[in-house]
BARO-684372 format. One record per residue: x, y negated, z negated of N, C-alpha, C in turn; residue in one letter. Coordinates in nm, 4 decimals. Layout:
N
REC, X, Y, Z, X, Y, Z, X, Y, Z, a $
...
//
This chain:
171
REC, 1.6359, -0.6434, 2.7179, 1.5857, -0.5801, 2.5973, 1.5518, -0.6877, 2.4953, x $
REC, 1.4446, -0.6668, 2.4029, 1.3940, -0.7748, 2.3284, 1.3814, -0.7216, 2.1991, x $
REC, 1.4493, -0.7641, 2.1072, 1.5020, -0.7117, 1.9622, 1.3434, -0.8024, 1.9012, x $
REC, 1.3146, -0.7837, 1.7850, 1.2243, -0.8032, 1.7349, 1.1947, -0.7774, 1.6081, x $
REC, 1.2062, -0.8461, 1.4693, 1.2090, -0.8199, 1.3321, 1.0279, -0.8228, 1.3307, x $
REC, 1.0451, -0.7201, 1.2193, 0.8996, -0.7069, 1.1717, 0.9220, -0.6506, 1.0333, x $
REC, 0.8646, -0.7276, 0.9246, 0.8747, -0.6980, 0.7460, 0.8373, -0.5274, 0.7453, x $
REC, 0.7780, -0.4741, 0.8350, 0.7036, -0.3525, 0.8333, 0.8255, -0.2372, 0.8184, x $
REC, 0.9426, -0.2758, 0.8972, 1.0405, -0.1669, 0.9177, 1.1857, -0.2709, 0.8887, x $
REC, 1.1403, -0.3278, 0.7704, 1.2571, -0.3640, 0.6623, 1.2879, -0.2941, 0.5657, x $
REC, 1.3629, -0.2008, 0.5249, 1.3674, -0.1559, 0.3991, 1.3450, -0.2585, 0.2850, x $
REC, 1.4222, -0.3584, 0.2361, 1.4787, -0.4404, 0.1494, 1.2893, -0.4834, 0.1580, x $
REC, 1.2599, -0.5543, 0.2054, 1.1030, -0.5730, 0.2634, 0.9722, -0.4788, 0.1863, x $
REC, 1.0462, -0.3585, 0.2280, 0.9711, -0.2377, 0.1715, 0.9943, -0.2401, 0.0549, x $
REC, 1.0858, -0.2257, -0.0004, 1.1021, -0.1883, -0.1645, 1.0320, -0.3288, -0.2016, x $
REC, 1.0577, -0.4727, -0.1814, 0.9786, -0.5724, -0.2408, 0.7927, -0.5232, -0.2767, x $
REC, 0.7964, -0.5227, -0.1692, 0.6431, -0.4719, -0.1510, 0.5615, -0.3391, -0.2532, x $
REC, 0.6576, -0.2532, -0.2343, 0.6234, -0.1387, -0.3208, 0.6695, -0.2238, -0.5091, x $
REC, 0.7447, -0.2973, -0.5281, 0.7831, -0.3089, -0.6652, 0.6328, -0.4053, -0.6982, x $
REC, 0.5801, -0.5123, -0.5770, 0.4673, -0.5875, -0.6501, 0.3578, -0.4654, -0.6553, x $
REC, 0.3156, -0.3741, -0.5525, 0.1999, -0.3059, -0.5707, 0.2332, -0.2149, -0.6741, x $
REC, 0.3128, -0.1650, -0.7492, 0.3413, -0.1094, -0.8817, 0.3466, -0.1772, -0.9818, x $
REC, 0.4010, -0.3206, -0.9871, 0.3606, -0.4415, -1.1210, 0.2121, -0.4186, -1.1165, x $
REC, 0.1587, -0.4141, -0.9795, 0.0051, -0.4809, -1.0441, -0.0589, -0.3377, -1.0871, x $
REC, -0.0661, -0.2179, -1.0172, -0.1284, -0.1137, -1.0714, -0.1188, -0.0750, -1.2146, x $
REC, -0.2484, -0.0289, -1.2498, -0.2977, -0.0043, -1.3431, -0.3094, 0.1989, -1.3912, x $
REC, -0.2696, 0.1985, -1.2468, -0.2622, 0.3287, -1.2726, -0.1249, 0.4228, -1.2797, x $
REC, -0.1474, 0.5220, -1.3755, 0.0096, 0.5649, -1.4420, 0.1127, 0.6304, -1.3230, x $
REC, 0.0012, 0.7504, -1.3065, 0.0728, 0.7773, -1.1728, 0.0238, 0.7455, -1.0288, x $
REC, 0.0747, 0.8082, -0.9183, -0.0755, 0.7769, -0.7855, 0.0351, 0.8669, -0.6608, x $
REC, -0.0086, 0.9086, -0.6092, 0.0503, 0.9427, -0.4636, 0.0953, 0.8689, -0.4142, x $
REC, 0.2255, 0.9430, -0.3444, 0.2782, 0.8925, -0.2286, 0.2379, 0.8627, -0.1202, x $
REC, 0.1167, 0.9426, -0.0685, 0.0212, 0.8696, 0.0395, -0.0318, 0.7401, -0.0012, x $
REC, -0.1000, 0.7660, -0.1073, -0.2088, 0.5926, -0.1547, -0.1082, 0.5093, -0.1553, x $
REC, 0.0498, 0.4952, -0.1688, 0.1046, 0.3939, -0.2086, 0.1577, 0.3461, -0.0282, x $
REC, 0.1436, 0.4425, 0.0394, 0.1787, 0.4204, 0.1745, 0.0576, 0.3907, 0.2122, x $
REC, -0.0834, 0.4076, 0.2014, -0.1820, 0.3217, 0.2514, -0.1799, 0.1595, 0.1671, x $
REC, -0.1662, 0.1794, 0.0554, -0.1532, 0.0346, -0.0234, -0.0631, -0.0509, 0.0748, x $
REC, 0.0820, 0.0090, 0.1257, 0.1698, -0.0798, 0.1456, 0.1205, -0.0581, 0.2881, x $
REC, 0.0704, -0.0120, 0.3298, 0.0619, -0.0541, 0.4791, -0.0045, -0.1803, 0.4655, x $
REC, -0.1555, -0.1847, 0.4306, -0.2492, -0.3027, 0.4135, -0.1865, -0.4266, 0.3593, x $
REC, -0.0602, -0.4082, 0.2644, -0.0333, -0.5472, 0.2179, 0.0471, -0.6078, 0.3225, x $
REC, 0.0987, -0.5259, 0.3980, 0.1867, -0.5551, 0.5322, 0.1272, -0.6049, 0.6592, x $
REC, -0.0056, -0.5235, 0.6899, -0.1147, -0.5546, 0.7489, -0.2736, -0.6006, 0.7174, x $
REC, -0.2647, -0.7192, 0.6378, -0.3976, -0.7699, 0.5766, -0.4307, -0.7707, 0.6862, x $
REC, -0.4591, -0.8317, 0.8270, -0.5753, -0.8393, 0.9282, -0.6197, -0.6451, 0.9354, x $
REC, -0.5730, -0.5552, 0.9094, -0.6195, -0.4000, 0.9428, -0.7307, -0.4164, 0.7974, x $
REC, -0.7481, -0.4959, 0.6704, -0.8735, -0.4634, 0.6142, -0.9956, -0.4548, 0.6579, x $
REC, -0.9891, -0.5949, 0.7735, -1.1830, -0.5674, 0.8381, -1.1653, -0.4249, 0.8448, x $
REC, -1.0576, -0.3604, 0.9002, -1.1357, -0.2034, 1.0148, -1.1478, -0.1314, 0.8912, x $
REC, -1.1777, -0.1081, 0.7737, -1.1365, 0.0093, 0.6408, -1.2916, -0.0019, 0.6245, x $
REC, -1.3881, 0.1500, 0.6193, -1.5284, 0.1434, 0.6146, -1.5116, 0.1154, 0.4221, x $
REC, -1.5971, 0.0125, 0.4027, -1.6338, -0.0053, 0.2662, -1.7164, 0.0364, 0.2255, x $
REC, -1.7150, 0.1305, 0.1340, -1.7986, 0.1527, 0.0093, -1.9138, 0.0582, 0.0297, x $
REC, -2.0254, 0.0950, 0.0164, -2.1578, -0.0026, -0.0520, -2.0914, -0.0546, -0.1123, x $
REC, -2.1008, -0.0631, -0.2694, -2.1051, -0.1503, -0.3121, -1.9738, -0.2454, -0.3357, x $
REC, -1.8907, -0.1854, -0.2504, -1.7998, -0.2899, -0.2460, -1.8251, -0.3745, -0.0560, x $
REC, -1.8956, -0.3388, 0.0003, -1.9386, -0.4268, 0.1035, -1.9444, -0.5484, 0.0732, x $
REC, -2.0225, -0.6142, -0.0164, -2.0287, -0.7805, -0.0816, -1.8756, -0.8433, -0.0766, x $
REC, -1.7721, -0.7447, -0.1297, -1.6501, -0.8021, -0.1687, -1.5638, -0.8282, -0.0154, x $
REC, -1.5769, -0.7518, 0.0593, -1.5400, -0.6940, 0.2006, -1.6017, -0.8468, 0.2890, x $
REC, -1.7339, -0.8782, 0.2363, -1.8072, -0.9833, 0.3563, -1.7975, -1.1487, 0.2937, x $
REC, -1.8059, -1.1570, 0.1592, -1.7962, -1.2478, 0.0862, -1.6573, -1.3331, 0.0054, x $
REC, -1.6101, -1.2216, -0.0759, -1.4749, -1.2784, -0.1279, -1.3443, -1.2697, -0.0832, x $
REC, -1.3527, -1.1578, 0.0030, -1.2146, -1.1400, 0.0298, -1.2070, -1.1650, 0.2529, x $
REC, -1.1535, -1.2965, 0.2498, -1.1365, -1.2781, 0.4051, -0.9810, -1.3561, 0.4078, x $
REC, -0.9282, -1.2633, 0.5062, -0.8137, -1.2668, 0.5799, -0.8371, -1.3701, 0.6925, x $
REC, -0.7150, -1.4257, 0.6884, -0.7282, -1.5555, 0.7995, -0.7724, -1.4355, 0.9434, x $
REC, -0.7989, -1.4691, 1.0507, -0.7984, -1.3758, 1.1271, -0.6894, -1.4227, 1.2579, x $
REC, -0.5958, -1.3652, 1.3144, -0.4966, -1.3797, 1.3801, -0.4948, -1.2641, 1.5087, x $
REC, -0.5147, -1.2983, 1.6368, -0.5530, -1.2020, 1.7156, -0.4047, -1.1366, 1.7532, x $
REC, -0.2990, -1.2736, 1.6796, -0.1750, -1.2074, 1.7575, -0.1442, -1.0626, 1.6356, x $
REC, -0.1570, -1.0615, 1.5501, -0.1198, -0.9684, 1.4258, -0.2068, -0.8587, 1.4545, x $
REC, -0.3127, -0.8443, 1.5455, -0.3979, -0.7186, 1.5387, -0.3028, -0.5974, 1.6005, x $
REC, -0.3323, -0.4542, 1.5073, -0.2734, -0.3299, 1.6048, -0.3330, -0.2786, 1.7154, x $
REC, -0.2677, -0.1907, 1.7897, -0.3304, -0.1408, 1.9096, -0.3699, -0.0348, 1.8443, x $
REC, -0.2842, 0.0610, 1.7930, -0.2895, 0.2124, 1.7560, -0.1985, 0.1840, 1.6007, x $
REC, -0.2849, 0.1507, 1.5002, -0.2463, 0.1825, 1.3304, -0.1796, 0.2737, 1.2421, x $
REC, -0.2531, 0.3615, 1.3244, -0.1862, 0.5109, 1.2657, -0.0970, 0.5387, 1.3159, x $
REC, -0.0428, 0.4981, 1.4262, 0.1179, 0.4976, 1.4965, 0.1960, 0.4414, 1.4260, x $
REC, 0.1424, 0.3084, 1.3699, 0.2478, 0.2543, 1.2943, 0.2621, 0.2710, 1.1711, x $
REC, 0.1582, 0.3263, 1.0981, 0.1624, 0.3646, 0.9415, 0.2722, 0.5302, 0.9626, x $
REC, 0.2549, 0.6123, 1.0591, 0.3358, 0.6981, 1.0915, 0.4540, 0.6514, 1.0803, x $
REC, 0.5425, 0.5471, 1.1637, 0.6726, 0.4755, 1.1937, 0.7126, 0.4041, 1.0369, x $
REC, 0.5844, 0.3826, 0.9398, 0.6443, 0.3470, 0.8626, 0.7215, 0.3871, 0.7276, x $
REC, 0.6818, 0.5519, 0.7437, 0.6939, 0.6963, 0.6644, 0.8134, 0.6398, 0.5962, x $
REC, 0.9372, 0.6346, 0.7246, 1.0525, 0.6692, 0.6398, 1.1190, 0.5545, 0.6073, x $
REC, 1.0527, 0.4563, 0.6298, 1.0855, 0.3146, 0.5258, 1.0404, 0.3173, 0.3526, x $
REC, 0.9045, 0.3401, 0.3739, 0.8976, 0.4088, 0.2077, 0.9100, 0.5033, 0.1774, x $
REC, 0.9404, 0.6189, 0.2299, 1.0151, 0.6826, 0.1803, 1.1208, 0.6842, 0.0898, x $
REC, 1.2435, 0.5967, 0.1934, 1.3608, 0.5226, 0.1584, 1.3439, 0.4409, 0.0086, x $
REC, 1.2049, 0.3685, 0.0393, 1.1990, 0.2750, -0.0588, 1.1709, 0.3363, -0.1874, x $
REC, 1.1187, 0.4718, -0.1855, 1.0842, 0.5047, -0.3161, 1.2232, 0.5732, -0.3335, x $
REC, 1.2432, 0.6386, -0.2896, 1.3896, 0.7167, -0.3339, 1.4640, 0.6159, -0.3901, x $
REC, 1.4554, 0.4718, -0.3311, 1.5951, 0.4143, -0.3779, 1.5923, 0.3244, -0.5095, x $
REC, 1.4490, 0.3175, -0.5014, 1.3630, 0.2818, -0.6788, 1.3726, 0.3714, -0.7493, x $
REC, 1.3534, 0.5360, -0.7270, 1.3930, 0.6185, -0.7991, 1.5595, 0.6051, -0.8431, x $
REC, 1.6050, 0.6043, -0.7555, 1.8132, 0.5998, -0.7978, 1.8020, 0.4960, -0.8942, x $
REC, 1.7465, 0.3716, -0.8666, 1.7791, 0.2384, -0.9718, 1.6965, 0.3093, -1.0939, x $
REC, 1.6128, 0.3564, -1.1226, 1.5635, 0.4438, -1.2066, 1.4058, 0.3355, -1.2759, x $
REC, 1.3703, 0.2857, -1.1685, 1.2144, 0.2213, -1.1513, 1.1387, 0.3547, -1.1631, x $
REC, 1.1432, 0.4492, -1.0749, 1.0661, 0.5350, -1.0789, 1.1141, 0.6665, -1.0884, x $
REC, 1.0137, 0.7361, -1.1852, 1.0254, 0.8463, -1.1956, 1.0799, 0.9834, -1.0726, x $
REC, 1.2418, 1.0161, -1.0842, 1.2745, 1.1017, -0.9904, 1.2027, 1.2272, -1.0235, x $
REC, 1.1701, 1.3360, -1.0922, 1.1627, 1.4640, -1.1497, 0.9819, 1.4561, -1.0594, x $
REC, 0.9013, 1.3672, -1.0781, 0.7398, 1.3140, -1.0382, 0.7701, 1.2935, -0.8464, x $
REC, 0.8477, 1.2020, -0.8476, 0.8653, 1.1716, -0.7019, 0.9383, 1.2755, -0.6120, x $
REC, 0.9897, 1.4184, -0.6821, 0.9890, 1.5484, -0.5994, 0.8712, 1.6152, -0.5151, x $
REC, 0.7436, 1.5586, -0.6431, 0.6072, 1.6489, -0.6472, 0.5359, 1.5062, -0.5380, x $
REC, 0.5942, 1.4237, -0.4559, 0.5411, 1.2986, -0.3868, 0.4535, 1.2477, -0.4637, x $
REC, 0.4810, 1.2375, -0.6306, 0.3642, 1.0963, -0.6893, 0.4691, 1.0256, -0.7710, x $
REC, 0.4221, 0.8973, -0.8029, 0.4654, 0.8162, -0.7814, 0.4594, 0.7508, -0.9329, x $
REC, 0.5255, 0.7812, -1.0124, 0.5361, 0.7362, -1.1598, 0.6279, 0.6242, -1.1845, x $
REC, 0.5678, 0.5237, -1.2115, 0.6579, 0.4027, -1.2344, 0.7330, 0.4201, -1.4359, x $
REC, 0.8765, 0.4007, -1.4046, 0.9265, 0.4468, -1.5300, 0.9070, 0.3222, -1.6487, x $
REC, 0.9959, 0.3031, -1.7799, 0.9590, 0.1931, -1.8256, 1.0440, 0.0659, -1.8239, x $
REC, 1.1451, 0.1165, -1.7296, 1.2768, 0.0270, -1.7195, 1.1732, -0.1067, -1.6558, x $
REC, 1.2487, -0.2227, -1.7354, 1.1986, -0.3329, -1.6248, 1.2708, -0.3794, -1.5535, x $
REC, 1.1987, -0.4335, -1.4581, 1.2482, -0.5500, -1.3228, 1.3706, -0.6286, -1.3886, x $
REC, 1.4687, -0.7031, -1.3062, 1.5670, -0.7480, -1.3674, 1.4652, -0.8899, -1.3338, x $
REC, 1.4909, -0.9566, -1.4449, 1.4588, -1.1416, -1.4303, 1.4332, -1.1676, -1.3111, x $
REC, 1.5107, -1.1419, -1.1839, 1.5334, -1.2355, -1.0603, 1.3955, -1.1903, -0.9649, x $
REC, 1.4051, -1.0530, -1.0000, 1.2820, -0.9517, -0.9103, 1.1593, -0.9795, -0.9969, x $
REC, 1.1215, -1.0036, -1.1615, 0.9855, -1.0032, -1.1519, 0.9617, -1.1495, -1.1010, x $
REC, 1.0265, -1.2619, -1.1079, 1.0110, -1.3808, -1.0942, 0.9985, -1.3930, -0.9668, x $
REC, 1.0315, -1.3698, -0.8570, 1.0158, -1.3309, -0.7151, 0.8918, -1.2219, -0.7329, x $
REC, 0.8288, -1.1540, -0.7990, 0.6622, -1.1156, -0.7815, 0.6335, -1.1846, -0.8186, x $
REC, 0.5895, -1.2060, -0.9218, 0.5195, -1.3718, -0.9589, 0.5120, -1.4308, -0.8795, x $
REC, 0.6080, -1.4937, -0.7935, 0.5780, -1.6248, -0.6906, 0.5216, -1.5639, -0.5901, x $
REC, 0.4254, -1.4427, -0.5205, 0.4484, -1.4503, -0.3905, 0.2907, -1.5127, -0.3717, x $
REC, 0.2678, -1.5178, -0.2815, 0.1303, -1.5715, -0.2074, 0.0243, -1.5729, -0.2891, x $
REC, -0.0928, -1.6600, -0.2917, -0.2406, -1.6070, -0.3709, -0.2973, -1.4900, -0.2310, x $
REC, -0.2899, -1.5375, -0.1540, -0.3375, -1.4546, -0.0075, -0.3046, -1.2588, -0.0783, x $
REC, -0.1419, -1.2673, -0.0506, -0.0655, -1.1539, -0.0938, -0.1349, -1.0989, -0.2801, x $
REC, -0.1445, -1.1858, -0.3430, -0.2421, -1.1163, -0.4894, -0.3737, -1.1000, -0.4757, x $
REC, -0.3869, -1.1479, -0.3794, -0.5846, -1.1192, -0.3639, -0.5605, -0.9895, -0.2700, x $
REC, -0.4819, -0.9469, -0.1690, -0.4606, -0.8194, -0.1293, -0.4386, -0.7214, -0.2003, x $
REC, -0.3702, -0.7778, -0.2661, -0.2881, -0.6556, -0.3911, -0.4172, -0.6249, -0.4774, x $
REC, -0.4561, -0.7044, -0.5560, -0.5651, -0.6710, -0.6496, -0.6999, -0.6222, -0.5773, x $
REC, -0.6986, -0.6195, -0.4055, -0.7722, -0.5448, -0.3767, -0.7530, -0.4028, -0.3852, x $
REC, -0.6357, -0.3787, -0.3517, -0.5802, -0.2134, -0.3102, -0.5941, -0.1855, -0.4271, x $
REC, -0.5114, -0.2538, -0.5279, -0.4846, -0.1487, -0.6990, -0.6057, -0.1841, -0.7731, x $
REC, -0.6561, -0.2812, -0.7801, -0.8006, -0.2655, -0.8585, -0.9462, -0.2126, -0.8475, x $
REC, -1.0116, -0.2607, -0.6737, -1.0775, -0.2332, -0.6342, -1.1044, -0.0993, -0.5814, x $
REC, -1.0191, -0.0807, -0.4893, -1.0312, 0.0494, -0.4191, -0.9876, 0.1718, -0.4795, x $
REC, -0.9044, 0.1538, -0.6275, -0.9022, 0.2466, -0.7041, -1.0010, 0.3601, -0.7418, x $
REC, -1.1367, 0.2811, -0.7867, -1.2456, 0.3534, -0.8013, -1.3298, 0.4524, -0.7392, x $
REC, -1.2632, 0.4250, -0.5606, -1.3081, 0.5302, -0.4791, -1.1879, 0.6408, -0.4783, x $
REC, -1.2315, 0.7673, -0.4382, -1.1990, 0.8983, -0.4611, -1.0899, 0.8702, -0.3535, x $
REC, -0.9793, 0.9455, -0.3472, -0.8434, 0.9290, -0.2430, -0.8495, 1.0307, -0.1430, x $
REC, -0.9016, 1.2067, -0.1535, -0.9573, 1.2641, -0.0816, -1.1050, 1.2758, -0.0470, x $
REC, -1.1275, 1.3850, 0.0689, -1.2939, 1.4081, 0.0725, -1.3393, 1.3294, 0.2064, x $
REC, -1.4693, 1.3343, 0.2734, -1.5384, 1.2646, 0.3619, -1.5314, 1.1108, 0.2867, x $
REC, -1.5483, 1.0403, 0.1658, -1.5709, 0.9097, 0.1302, -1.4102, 0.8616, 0.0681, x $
REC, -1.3591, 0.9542, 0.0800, -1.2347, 0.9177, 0.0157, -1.1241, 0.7754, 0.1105, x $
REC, -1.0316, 0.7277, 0.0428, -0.9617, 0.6585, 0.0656, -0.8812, 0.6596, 0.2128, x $
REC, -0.8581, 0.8350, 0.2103, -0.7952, 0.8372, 0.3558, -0.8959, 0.8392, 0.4648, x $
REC, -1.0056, 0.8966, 0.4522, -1.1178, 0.8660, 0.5476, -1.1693, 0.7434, 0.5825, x $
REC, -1.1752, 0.6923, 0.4911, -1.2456, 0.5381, 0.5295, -1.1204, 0.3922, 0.5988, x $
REC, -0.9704, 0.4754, 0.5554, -0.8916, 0.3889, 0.6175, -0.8402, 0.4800, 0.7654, x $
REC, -0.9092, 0.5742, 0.8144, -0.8445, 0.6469, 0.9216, -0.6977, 0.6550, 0.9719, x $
REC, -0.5956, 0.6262, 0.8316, -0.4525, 0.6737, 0.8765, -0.4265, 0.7843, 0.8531, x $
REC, -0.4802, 0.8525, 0.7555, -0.4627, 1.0186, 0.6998, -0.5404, 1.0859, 0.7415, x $
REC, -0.5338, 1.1961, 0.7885, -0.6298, 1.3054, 0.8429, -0.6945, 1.3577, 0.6803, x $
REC, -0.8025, 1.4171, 0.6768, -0.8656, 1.3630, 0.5371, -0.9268, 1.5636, 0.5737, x $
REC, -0.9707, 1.5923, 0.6952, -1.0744, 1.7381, 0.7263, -0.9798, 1.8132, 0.6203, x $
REC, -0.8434, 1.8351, 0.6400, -0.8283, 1.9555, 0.5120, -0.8042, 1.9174, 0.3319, x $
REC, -0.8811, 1.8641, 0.3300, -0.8822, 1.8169, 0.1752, -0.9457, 1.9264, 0.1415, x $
REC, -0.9345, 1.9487, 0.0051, -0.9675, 2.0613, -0.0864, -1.0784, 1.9838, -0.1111, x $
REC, -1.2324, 2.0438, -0.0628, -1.3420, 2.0246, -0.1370, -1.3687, 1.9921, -0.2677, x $
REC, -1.4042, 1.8552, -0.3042, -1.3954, 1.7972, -0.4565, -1.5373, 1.8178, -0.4953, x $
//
């Protein structure tokens, strides 16, 4: 049998991850899905080539933003593993909710309200330091891809094919 660590199905891992993609967002509240597509991608930067881009964010997709490319890091089946990774953030938001990062009463309704308590010293200083690689991901998910719609045929879950997107409420 061959044991095998992967940051993907770390909790401690997970909550890191979810506390930088909430420093950087700009937005007040957001779903519990978008923050599980956010954190999948920051976990899996080589899965951005496969995400259909927007026109006019195509330029950004071919030009500014490239991922080293690593054939060993590619998935077989994505959505298997964004599935497997449910109840890691899950975990992770609940347990940001208990420390009282995030809004519990919001995170019943699965969105995702970051409260106003701050990071203790040790944790924002550990975001701050992590990768330029890891902030050019991040400021892709929370800045860029913000602007596209999260449901619908063009929406966020369609164009990243981890969410089944057909029963969205017609926008």
């Amino acid at each position: 049998m061959m044991l095998a660590y992967h940051p993907a199905f770390d909790l401690y891992n997970c909550i890191f991850r979810v506390l930088c993609l909430l420093d950087a967002s700009q937005e007040n509240k957001l779903t519990f899905d978008k923050l599980r597509i956010w954190d999948f991608y920051l976990t899996f930067p080589g899965e951005i080539r496969d995400i259909s881009f927007p026109t006019e964010l195509l330029k950004l997709k071919n030009s500014l933003f490239k991922v080293p490319k690593n054939d060993y890091e590619r998935l077989t089946d994505p959505k298997r593993i964004f599935e497997k990774m449910h109840s890691y953030q899950l975990c992770a938001v609940s347990c940001l909710a208990s420390y009282g990062f995030i809004d519990t009463e919001q995170l019943k309704m699965k969105i995702i309200k970051r409260t106003e308590k701050e990071y203790p010293a040790e944790i924002a200083k550990e975001i701050n330091s992590i990768s330029e690689l890891k902030k050019s991901i991040i400021r892709l998910l929370v800045m860029e891809f913000v602007q596209m719609p999260f449901y619908g045929q063009h929406g966020l879950k369609h164009r990243t094919r981890l969410i089944d997107y057909k029963y969205d409420p017609r926008i």
